[in-house]
C-alpha positions in Angstrom: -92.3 35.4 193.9 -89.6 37.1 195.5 -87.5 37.7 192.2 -90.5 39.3 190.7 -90.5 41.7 193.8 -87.1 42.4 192.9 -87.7 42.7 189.3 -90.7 45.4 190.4 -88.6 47.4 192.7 -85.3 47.9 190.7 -88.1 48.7 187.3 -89.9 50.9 189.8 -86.2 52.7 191.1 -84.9 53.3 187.1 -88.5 54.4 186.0 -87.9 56.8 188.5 -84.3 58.0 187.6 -85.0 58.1 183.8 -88.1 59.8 183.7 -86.8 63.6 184.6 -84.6 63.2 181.6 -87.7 63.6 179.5 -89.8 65.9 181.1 -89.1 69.6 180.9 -85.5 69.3 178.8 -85.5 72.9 176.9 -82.5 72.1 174.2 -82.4 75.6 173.3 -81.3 77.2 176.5 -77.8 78.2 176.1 -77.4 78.0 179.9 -77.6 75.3 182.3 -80.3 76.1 184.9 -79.5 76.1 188.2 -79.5 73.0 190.4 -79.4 72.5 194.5 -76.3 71.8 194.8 -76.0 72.1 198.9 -74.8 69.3 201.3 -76.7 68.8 204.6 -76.8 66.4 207.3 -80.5 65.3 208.8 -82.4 62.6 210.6 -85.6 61.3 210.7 -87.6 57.8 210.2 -86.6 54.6 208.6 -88.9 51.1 208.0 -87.8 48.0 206.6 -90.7 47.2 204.5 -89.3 43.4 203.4 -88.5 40.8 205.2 -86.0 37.6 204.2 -89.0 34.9 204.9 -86.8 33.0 208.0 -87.5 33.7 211.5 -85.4 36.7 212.7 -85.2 38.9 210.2 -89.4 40.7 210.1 -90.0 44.0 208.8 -88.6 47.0 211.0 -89.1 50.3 212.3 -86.6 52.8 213.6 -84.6 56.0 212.9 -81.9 57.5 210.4 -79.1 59.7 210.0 -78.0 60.8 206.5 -75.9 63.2 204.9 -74.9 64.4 201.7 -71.8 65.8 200.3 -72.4 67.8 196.8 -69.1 67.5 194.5 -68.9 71.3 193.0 -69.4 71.5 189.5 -70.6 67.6 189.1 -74.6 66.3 189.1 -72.1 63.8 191.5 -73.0 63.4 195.5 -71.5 61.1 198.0 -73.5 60.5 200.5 -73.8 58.4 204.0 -76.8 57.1 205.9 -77.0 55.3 208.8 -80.0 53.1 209.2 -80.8 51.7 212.7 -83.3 50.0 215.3 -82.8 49.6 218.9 -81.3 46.0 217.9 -79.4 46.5 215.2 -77.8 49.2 212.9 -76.5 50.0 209.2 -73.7 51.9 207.7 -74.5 52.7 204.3 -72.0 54.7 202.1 -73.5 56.1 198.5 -72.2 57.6 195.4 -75.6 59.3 193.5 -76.4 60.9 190.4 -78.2 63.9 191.3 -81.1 65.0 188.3 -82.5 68.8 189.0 -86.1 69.2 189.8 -86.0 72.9 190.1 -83.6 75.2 192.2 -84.0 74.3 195.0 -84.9 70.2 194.8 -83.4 67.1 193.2 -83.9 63.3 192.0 -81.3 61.2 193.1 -80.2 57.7 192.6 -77.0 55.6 193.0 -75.2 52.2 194.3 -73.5 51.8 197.8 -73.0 48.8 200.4 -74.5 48.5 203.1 -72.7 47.4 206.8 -74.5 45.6 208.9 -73.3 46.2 212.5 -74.5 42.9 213.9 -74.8 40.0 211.4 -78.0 37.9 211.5 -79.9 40.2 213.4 -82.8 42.2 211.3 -82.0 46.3 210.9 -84.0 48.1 208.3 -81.6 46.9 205.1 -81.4 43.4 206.1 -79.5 41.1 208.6 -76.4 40.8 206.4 -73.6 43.2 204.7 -75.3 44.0 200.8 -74.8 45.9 197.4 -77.5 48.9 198.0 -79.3 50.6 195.4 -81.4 53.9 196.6 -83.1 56.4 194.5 -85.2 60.1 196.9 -86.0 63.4 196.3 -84.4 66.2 198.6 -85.8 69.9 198.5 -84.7 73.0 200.3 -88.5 74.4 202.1 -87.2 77.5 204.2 -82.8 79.1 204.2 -80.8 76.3 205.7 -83.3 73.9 205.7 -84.0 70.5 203.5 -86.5 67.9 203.6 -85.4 64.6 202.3 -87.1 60.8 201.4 -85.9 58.0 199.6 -85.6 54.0 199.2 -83.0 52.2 199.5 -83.1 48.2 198.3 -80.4 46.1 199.9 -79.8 42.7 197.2 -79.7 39.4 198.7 -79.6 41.4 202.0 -80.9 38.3 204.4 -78.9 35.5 205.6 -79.8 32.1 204.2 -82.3 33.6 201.3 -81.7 35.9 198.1 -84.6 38.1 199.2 -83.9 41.7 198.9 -84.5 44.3 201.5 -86.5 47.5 201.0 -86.2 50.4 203.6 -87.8 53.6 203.2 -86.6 56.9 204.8 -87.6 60.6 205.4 -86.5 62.7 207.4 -85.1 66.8 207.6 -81.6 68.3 207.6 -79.4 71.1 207.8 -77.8 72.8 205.0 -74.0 73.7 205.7 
């Protein structure tokens, strides 16, 4: 049952990344449209949606902290999040392919690893160090100001089961 979770989420996460590639391409525009291309740093809410089927390590509620870095010239971000409860935290380092939306808003998804502060204990990408794959939107809504949501699925992110994690995030930053 589990592996046909994970089969769901990581079809749900590409279905999601491929699809702006067909929608609105215009192959005779001579110039590439513009793109938000702004880095920020937020915060806002994070819930581990998943659990590893063993005793501590239950769904989770709790806060996060994320920024993004865009490389100039590139459709490339790096990115960092930090995922956290009041028992346990994650550091979660990301490299993204960013897919424009409009001007002012983006698709993103990409691979990073998650650290998990303290092992065995249940933050809201697992209770153990994983390979993390994420996939949001982010959209500028006034100057200075972005609004930002993703998922981000931890694999084989519980100790003593192959159960993947799944956290979900939103939350608002600051352009800079």
């Amino acid at each position: 049952m589990r592996s046909l979770q994970s089969v769901a989420m990581l079809s749900g996460l590409a279905a999601l990344v491929v699809s702006p590639l067909f929608v609105g391409v215009d192959a005779a525009s001579a110039q590439p449209a513009p793109r938000y291309d702004r880095s920020y740093v937020g915060a806002g809410i994070s819930g581990g949606v998943l659990s590893g089927g063993r005793g501590n390590d239950g769904t989770s509620f709790g806060g996060n902290v994320q920024g993004r870095f865009a490389i100039p010239n590139t459709p490339v971000s790096a990115r960092g999040s930090v995922l956290f409860t009041g028992k346990n935290s994650a550091i979660i380092p990301t490299l993204t392919y960013d897919v424009r939306l409009n001007d002012k808003s983006n698709l993103y998804a990409g691979a990073g690893y998650s650290f998990v502060q303290n092992g065995g204990v249940t933050s809201p990408i697992g209770n153990q160090d994983a390979a993390v794959l994420t996939a949001g939107v982010e959209s500028q809504v006034a100057k200075g100001i972005v609004v930002y949501s993703d998922a981000k699925y931890g694999i084989n992110a519980f100790r003593g089961s192959d159960a993947g994690a799944l956290s979900l995030q939103a939350g608002v930053g600051l352009e800079f």
